[in-house]
C-alpha positions as CSV (number, residue, x, y, z in Angstrom):
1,X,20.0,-20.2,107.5
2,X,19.6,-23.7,106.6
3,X,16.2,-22.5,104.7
4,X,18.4,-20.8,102.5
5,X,21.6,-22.7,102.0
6,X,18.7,-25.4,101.1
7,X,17.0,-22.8,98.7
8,X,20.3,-22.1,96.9
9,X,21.5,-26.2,96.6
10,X,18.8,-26.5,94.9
11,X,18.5,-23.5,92.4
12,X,22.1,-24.4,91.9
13,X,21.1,-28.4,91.2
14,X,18.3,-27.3,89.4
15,X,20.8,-25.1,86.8
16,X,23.2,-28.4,86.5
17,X,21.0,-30.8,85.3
18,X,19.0,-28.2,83.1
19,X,22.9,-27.7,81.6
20,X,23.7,-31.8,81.2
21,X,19.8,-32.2,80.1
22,X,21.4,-29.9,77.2
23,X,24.5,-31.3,76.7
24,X,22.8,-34.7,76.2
25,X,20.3,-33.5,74.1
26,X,21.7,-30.7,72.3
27,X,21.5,-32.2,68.3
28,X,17.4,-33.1,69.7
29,X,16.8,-29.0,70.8
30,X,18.6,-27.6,68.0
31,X,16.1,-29.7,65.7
32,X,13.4,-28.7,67.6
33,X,14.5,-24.9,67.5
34,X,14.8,-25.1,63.7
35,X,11.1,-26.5,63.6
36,X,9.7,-24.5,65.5
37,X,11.9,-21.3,63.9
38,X,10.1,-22.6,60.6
39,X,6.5,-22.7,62.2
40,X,7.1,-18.9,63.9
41,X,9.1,-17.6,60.3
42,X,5.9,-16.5,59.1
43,X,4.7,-14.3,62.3
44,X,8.4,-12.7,62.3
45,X,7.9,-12.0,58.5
46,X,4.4,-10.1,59.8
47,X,6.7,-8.2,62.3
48,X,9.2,-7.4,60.2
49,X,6.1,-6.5,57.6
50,X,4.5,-4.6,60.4
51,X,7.4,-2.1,61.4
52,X,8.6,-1.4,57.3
53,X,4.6,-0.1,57.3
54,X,4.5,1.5,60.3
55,X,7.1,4.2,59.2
56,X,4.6,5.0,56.8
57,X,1.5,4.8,58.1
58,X,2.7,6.9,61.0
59,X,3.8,9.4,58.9
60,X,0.3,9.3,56.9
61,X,-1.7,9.6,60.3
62,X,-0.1,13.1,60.4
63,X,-1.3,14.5,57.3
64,X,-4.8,12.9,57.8
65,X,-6.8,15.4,59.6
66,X,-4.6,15.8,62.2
67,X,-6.7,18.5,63.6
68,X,-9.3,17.1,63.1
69,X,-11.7,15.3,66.5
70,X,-15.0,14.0,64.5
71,X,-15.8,10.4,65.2
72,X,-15.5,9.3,61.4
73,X,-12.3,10.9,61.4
74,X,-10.8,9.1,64.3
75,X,-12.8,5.9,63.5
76,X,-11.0,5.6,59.9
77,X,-7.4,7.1,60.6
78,X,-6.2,4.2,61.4
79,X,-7.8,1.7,58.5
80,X,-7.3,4.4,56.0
81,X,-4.0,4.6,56.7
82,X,-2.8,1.3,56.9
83,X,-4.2,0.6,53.3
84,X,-2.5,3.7,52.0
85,X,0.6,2.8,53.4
86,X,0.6,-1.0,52.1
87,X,-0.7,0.4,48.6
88,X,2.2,2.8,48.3
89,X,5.0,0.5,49.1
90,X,3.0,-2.4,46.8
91,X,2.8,0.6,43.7
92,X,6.6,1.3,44.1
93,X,7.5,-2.5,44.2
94,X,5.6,-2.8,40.9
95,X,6.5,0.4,39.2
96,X,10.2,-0.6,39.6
97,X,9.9,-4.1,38.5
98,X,7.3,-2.9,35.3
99,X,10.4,-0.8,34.7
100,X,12.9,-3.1,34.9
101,X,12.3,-7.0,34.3
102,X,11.0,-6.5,30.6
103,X,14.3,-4.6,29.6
104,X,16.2,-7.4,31.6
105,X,14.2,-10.1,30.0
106,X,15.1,-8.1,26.6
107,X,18.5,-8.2,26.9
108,X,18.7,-12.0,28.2
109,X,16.7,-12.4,24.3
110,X,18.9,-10.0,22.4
111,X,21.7,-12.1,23.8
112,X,20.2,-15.5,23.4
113,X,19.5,-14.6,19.5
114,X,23.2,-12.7,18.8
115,X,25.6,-14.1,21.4
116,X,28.6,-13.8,18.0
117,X,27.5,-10.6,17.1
118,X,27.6,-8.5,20.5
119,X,30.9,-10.8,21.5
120,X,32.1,-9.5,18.1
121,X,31.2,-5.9,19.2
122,X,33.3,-5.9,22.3
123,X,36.1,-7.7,20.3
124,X,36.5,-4.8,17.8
125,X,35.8,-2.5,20.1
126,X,39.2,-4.0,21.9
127,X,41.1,-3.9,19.0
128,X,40.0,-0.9,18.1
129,X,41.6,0.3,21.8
130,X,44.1,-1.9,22.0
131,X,46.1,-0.1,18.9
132,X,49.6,0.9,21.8
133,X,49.9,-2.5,21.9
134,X,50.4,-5.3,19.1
135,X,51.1,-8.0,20.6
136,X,47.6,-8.0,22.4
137,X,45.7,-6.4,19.4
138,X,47.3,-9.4,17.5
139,X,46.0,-11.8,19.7
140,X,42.6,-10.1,19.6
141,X,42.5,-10.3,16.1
142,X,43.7,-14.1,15.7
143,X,40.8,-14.9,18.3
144,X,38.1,-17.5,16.4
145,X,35.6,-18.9,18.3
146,X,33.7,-22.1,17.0
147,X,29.9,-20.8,17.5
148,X,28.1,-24.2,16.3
149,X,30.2,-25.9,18.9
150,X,29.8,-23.4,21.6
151,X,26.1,-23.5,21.1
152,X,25.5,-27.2,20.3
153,X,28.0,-28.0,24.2
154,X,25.3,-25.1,25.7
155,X,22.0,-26.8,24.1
156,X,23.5,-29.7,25.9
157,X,23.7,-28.8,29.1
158,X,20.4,-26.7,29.2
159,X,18.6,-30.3,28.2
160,X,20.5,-31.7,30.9
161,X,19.5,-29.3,33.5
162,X,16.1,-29.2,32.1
163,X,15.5,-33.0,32.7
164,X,16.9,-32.1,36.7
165,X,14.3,-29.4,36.9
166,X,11.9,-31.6,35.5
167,X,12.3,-34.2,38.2
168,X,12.6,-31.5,40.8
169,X,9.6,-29.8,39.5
170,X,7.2,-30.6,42.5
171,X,9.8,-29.6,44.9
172,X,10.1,-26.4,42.8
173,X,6.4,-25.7,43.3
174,X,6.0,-26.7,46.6
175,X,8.5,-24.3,47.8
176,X,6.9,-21.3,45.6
177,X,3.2,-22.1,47.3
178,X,5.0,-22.3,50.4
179,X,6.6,-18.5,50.2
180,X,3.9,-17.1,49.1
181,X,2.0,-18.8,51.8
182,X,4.2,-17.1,54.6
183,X,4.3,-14.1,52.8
184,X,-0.1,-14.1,52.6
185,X,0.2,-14.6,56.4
186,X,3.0,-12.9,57.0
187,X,1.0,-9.5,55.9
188,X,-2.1,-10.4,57.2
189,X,-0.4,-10.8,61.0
190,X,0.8,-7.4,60.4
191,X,-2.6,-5.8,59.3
192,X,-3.6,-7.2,62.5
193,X,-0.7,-5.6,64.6
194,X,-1.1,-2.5,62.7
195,X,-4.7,-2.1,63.7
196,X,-4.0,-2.7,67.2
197,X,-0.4,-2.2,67.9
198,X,-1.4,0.1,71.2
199,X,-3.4,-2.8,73.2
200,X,-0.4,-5.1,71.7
201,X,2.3,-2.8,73.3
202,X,-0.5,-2.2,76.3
203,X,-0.3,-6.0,77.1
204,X,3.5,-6.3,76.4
205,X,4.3,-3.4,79.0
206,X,1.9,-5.0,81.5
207,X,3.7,-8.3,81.4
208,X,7.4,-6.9,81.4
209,X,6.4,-4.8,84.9
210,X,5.0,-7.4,86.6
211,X,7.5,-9.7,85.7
212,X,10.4,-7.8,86.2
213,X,12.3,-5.1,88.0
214,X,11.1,-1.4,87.2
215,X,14.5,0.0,87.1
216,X,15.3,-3.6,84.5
217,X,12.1,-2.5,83.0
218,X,12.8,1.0,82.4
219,X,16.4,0.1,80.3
220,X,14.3,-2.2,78.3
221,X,12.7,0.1,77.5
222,X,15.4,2.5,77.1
223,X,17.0,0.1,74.8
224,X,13.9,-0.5,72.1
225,X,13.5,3.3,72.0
226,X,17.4,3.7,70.8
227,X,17.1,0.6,68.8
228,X,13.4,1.5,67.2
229,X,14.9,5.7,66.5
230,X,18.3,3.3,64.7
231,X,16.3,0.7,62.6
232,X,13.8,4.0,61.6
233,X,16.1,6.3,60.8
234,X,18.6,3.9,58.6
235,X,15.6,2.7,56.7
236,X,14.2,6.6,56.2
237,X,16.9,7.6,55.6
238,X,18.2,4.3,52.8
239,X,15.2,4.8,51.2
240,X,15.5,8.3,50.6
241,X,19.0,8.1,49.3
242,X,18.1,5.1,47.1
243,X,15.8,7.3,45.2
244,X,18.5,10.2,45.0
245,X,20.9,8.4,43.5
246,X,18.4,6.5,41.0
247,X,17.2,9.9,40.0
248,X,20.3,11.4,39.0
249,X,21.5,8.5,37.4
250,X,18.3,8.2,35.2
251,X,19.1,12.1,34.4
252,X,23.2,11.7,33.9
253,X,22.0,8.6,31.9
254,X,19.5,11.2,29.4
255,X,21.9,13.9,29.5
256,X,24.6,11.6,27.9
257,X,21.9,9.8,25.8
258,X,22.6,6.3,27.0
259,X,19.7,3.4,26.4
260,X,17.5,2.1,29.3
261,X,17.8,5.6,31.2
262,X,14.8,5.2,32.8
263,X,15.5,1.3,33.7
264,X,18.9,1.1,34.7
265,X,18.2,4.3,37.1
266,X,15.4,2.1,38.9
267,X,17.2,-0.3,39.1
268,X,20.3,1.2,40.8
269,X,18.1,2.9,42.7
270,X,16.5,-0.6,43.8
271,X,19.9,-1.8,44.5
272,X,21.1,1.2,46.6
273,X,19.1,-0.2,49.3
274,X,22.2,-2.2,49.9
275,X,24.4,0.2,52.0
276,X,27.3,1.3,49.9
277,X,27.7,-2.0,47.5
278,X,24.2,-2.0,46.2
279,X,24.6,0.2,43.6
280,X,27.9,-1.2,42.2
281,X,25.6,-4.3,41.8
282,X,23.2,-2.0,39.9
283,X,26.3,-0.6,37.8
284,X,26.7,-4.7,36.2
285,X,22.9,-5.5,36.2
286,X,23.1,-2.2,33.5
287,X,26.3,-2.3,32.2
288,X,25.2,-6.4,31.3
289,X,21.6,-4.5,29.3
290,X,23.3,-1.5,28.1
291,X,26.3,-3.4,26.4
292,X,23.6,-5.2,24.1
293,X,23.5,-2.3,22.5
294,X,26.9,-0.5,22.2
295,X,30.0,-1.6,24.5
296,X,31.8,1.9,24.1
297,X,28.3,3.4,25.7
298,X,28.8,0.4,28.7
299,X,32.1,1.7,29.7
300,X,30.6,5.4,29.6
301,X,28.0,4.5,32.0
302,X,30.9,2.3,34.0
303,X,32.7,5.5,34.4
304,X,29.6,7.5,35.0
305,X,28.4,5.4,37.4
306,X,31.6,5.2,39.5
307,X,31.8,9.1,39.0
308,X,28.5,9.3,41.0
309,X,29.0,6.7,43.3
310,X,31.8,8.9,44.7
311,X,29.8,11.4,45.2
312,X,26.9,9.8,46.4
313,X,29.1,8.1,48.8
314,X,31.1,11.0,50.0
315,X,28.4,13.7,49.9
316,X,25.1,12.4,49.8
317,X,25.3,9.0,52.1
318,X,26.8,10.8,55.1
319,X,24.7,13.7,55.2
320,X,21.5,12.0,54.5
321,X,22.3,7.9,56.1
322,X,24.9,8.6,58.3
323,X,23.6,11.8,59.8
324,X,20.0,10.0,60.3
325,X,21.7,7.2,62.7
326,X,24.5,9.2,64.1
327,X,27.1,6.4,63.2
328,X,30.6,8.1,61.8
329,X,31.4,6.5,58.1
330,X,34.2,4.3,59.2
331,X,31.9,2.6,61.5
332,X,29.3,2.2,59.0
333,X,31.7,0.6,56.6
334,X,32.8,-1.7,59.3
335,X,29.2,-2.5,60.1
336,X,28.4,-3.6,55.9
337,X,31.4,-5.7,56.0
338,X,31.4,-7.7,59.9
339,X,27.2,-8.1,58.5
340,X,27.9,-8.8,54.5
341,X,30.4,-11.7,56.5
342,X,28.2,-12.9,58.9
343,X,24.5,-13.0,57.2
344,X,25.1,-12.1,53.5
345,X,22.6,-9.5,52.4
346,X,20.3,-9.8,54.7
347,X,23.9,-9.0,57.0
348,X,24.6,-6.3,55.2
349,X,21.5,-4.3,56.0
350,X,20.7,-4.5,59.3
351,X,24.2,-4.9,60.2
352,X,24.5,-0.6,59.6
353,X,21.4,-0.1,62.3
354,X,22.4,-2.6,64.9
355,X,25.8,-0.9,65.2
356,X,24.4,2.7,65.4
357,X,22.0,1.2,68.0
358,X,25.4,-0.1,69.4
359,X,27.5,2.7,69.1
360,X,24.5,5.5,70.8
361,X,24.6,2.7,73.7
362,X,27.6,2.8,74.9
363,X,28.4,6.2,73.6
364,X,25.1,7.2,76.1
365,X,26.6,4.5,78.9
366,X,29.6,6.2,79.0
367,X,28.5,9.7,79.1
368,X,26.4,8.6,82.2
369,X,29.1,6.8,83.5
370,X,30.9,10.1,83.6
371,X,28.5,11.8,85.3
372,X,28.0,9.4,87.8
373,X,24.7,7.1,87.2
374,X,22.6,5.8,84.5
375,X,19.4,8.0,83.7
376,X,18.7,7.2,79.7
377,X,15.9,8.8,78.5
378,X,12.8,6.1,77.7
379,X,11.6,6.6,74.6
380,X,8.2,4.2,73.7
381,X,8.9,1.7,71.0
């Protein structure tokens, strides 16, 4: 007995000064957390990396000789796979921007050489509208703005900035080489766990069950598999609606012959990987190309754009997003906003998954819970 009451006086010391050890050096830990968060950042990129290609190279493996037992066969489904995988989503990342940046780029020089004459544009396009009432089409009319003025204060400022970015310039670079540095080892960690993500998640399981309780173990488990079917699904199932709505808008877009068809319906597509928001983001990034051309064809595609986003978001999203995760709408909604608050973008879209993965937990837990016991299914990660 006094074994034990010994044993626990000291766990319970032990706990105490680990606690004040904390407290004193708490601004020390949270340094040390944030280095060592910057020296791990580019191994979680690699995971991160790893899983997005993992969807697809699983997916591939199936429609490689599935059948199919010859040693050649087996030997290169995995390799061959992984490099289709990582070339597909690295030809859609550059077919989209190929599509997109030089008609941004174009606009930005269309602008930069005729601010007065597209601000004119929209002005008489005003008036024109603006016919019910005087008193604002008078105002509209009266409206002069000094250009040389207006351009000399900008020319200004941009050789003001310029001489900051100047001086900044080696921070600049530095922080370019080091991105693309984490992103170069970032991918190449995930090659690696690609190739050999069954001895990884051999050597993982081995350590959790000797380590731990097997019934602890088994909700583990239980827990990745519901989290791993979420995360899947949502990005399946973004990714699929992303392209659905980018399609039909390119095709609305041609059907009501409106310029940059083609580019503004990548690049809504592009931004519907945001849940919900995204594509109102898309609907300004076009609206801002399209209005270099003819502000009465902006505000078509505004109102186009915002016809289809209805549908999109009342028919297409919840049949093909919120069907894949098994999250009801207003939850989902929720989810974008609690995430867009807490972590910005990066919130916004994996705050959608982590509730579903929520939501199926405690909606299973409680199910269990009425029948008396927990048994969840284990499903491997």
């Amino acid at each position: 007995m006094r074994n034990m009451n010994w044993k626990h006086f000291t766990q319970y010391g032990l706990i105490a000064a680990f606690l004040c050890l904390f407290v004193i050096y708490f601004k020390e830990i949270v340094n040390w957390g944030g280095d060592l968060l910057a020296v791990m950042f580019p191994l979680m990129l690699g995971c991160i990396f790893a899983y997005v290609l993992n969807i697809l190279m699983i997916r591939l493996e199936k429609l490689y000789f599935p059948n199919c037992n010859h040693p050649i066969i087996k030997k290169s489904r995995r390799p061959v796979c992984i490099f289709f995988s990582l070339a597909l989503l690295i030809l859609i990342i550059l077919f989209v921007l190929y599509l997109v940046i030089p008609q941004v780029v174009n606009c930005f020089v269309i602008i930069s050489k005729d601010v007065p004459k597209a601000f004119q544009k929209v002005l008489q396009f005003l008036i024109e509208k603006s016919g019910e009432l005087p008193a604002l089409q008078q105002q509209l009319t009266e409206l002069d703005l000094d250009w040389g003025n207006l351009i000399n204060k900008v020319s200004t400022g941009v050789m003001a900035g310029t001489k900051g970015i100047l001086a900044s310039a080696t921070t600049i670079v530095g922080s370019f080489v080091g991105t693309v540095t984490n992103i170069v080892i970032g991918l190449i960690f995930s090659l690696y766990l690609l190739a050999c993500k069954e001895e990884v998640g051999e050597k993982i399981n081995r350590v959790l069950k000797v380590f731990i309780k097997n019934t602890v173990y088994e909700k583990i488990i239980y827990v990745l598999g519901v989290m791993n079917e979420c995360f899947s699904s949502f990005i399946l199932g973004q990714a699929t609606e992303a392209v659905i709505l980018g399609t039909l808008c390119a095709l609305g877009m041609s059907l009501l012959h409106l310029p940059y068809a083609g580019p503004v319906g990548a690049l809504v597509g592009l931004t519907a990987l945001i849940p919900i928001f995204g594509a109102y983001i898309g609907a300004v990034l076009g609206a801002f190309m399209i209005v270099t051309i003819d502000p009465k064809q902006a505000l078509i595609f505004l109102v186009f754009l915002v016809i289809l986003q209805q549908v999109e978001g009342n028919l297409i999203y919840p049949k093909v997003v919120g069907s894949s995760i098994g999250l009801p709408g207003i939850w989902v909604l929720a989810a974008i906003m609690i995430g867009s608050g807490l972590g910005g973008v990066v919130g916004m879209l994996i705050g959608v998954p982590i509730a579903a993965t929520l939501y199926k937990l405690i909606r299973n837990a409680t199910k269990e819970k009425e029948k008396g016991g927990f048994s969840g299914s284990v499903k491997p990660v």
